[in-house]
N, C-alpha and C positions, 0 to 999 in steps of 0.2 A: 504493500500500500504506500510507505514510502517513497519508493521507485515510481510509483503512478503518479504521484504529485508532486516531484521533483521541483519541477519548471513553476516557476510563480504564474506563467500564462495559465497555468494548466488548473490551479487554485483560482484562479481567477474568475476561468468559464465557468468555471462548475458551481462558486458561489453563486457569480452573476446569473445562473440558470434556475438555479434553484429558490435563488429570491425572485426571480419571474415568475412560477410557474405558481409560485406561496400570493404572490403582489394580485395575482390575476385569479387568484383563488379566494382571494378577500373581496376582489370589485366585483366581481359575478354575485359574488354572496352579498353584499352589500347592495349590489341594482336589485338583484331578485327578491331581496325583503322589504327593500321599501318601494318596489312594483313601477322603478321607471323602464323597465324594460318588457314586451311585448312577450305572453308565454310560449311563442312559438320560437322568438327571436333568444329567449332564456333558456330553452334548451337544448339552441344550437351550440351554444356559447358553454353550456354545459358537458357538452358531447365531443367540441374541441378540445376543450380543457381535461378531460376524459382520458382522449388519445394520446394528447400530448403527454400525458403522464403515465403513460405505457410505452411510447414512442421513445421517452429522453433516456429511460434506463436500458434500453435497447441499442440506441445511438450509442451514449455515451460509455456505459457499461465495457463493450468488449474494447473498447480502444483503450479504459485505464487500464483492464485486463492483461493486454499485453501485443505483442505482434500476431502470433497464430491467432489470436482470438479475433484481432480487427480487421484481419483477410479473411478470415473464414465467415465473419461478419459480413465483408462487402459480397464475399461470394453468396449469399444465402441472397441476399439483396439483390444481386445482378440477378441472379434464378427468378425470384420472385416478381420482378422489374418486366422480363422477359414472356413469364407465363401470363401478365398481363398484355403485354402487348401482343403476344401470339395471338388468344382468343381472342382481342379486338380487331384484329387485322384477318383474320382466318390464316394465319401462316398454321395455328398448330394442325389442320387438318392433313398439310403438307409434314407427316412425321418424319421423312428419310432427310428432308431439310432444317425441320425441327432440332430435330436428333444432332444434326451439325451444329446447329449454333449454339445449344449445349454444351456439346464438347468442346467446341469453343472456347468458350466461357469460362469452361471447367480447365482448359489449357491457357488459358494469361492469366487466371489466380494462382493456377501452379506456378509459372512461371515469378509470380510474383511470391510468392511461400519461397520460392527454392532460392530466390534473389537473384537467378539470371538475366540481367536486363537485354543482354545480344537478343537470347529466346524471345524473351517478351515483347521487343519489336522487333522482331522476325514475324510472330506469329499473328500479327492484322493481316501481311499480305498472303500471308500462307492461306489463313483463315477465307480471304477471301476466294483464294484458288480451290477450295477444297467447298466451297458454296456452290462457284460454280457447275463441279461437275458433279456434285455429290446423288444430285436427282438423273443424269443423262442417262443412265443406265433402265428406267424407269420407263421411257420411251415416252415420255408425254411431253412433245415439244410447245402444246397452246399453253399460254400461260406463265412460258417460261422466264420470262422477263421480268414480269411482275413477281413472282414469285423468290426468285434470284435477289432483288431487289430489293425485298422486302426483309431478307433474310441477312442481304449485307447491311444492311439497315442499323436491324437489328443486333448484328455482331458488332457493330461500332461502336453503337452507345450503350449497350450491357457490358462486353466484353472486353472492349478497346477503353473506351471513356470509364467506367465505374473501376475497373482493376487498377487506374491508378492511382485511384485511392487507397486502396490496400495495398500497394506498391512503397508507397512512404513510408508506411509501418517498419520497413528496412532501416530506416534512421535512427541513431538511437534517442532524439529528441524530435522524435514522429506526434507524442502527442497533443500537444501544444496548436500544433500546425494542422492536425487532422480535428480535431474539436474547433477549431477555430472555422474551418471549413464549415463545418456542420451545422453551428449556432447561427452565421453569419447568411447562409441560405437565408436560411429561417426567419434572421432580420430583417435582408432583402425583401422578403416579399410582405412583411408586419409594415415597414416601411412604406413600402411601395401602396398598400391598402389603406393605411392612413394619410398621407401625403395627397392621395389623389380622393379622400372623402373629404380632408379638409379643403383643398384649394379649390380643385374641381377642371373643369374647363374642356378641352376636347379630347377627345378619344386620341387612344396612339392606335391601332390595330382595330377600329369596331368589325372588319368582318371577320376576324383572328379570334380576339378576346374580347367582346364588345363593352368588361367591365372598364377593362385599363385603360388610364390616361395618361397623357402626355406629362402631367405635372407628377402625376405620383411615380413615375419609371426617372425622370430628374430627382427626383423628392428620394427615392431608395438610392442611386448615385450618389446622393451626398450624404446623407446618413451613413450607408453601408460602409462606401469607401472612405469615411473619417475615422468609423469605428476600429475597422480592418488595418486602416494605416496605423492607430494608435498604439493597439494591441502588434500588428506586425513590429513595430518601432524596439519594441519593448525584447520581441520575439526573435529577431535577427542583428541586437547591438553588436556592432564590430564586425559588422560581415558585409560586400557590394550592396548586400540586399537592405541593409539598412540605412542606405543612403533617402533622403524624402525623395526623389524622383520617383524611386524605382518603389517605396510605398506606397504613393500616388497610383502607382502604374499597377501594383499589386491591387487595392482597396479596389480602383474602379473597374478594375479581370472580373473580382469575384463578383462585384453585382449585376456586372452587364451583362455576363455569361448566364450569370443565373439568372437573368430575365428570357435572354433570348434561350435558355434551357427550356423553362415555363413556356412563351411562345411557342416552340417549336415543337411541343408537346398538342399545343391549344390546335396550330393550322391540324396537326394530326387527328385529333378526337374532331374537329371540323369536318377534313374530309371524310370521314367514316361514318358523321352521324350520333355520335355520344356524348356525354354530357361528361362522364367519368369514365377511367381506366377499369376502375372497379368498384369494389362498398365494402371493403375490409376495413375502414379507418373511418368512424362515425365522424361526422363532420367535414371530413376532406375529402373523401371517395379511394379510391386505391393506394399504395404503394407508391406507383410511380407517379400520381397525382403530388404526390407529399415530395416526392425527393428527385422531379424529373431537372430543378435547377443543379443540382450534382452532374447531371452527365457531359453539362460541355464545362464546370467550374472545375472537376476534379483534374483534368487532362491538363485545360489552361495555364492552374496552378503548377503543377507538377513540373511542367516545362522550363514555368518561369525559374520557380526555385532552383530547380537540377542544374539549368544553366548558370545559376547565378552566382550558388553560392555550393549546389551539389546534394545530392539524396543518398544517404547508404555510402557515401563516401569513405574508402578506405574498412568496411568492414566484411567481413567473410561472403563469398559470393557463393553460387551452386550446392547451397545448404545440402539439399536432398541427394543431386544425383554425385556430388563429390566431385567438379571438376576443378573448383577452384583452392 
């Protein structure tokens, strides 16, 4: 337990989360007894509040836990992420391509458990070579496009994008930076839903997201990325990355990615006709409704840092299969 709260960031999140989740557990109870709140609107608010406190010791739990436990965490996630967007897509009917993107899936968290980064981006284009043919044997050339498509799609942002989340977990000051990830979503779009109730004004996307506004997607930009830079500041002293440009440059990754994460989630449930991914999470709808700003944040970041200042630098590599 020590070890897990090493990093003062890392005491930091974890108060600051838990005094939210306590804060927003007194105003809900305090609107609902003295009745300024609507009882259908009271037990939305209740139902969120709900999740999220099933959600946070789930999040947060396997990363104080330790490295296998925060990969094997994102891996259960990218699974779950996936069998959402299969049934919504109808990929899962196509099982021989299913089946690929699984294994997929299940090979760049390996990759990421064993700490071979060569493997691990080896295996997108691999991944995508083995999409391709994996159906041709099947003989069903209609469809194949779309199907192909939908599968590389899918290997991207389960496979590709969320395993480098669990890829960090190789650092031996991974937690900090991977909680920081996670809260920071979070903010982003708390942000983004206040910013644009309070100011108001024109839509940014009405036929995408018809809620979102142009004030409240600026309004999560400054918030996010102040907060991010703060805490980054704190989190990379004495390192390239702790220069303010390059936490400027960090803060406003993780919100914009994580909008256009959300967006790009929205055009998708758009084209298809759904409101939600799914209804496992009262309040929020699916899995990857809660956590689709993760899939272009987690990649973004990882990049930035790795280049910057370096991930898993200097410590033992090809855990499992022993070649390093």
């Amino acid at each position: 337990m020590s070890v897990a709260f090493a990093h003062p960031v890392t005491v930091w999140i974890v108060s600051a989360t838990v005094a939210v989740v306590a804060g927003a557990a007194a105003a809900i109870g305090w609107l609902s007894a003295t009745g300024r709140v609507r009882p259908d609107l009271r037990r939305e608010l209740w139902l969120r509040l709900g999740s999220w406190c099933v959600l946070l010791p789930l999040m947060l739990g396997p990363v104080l836990a330790g490295r296998e436990w925060t990969i094997a965490a994102v891996t259960v996630l990218a699974l779950a992420c996936y069998r959402e967007y299969a049934r919504a897509t109808g990929l899962f009917r196509d099982r021989v391509l299913s089946a690929a993107v699984v294994v997929a899936i299940l090979a760049m968290n390996f990759a990421a458990l064993d700490n071979w980064y060569g493997f691990f981006v080896a295996l997108w284009p691999l991944s995508v070579c083995l999409l391709a043919v994996a159906s041709i044997p099947l003989d069903r050339p209609q469809g194949y496009i779309q199907r192909v498509g939908l599968a590389v799609f899918g290997t991207m942002l389960f496979g590709a994008g969320l395993a480098h989340l669990g890829y960090m977990a190789n650092d031996p000051g991974y937690r900090p930076l991977v909680l920081l990830l996670l809260t920071a979503v979070a903010l982003n779009d708390v942000a983004a839903f206040t910013c644009g109730k309070l100011i108001g004004g024109p839509k940014l996307l009405p036929a995408t997201s018809p809620n979102k506004t142009i004030s409240g997607s600026l309004g999560a930009v400054v918030v996010t990325a102040s907060v991010v830079a703060l805490i980054g500041a704190a989190l990379f002293a004495g390192t390239p990355m702790g220069q303010w440009h390059w936490l400027v440059v960090f803060g406003v990754l993780v919100s914009v990615a994580g909008q256009l994460g959300d967006l790009m989630l929205s055009s998708i449930k758009r084209d298809i006709g759904i409101k939600d991914m799914g209804a496992v999470l009262p309040g929020h709808g699916g899995i990857l409704d809660r956590f689709n700003s993760l899939l272009l944040v987690a990649p973004a970041v990882f990049h930035l840092v790795h280049y910057l200042v370096g991930i898993g630098e200097g410590q033992p590599v090809r855990l499992i299969t022993g070649g390093g």
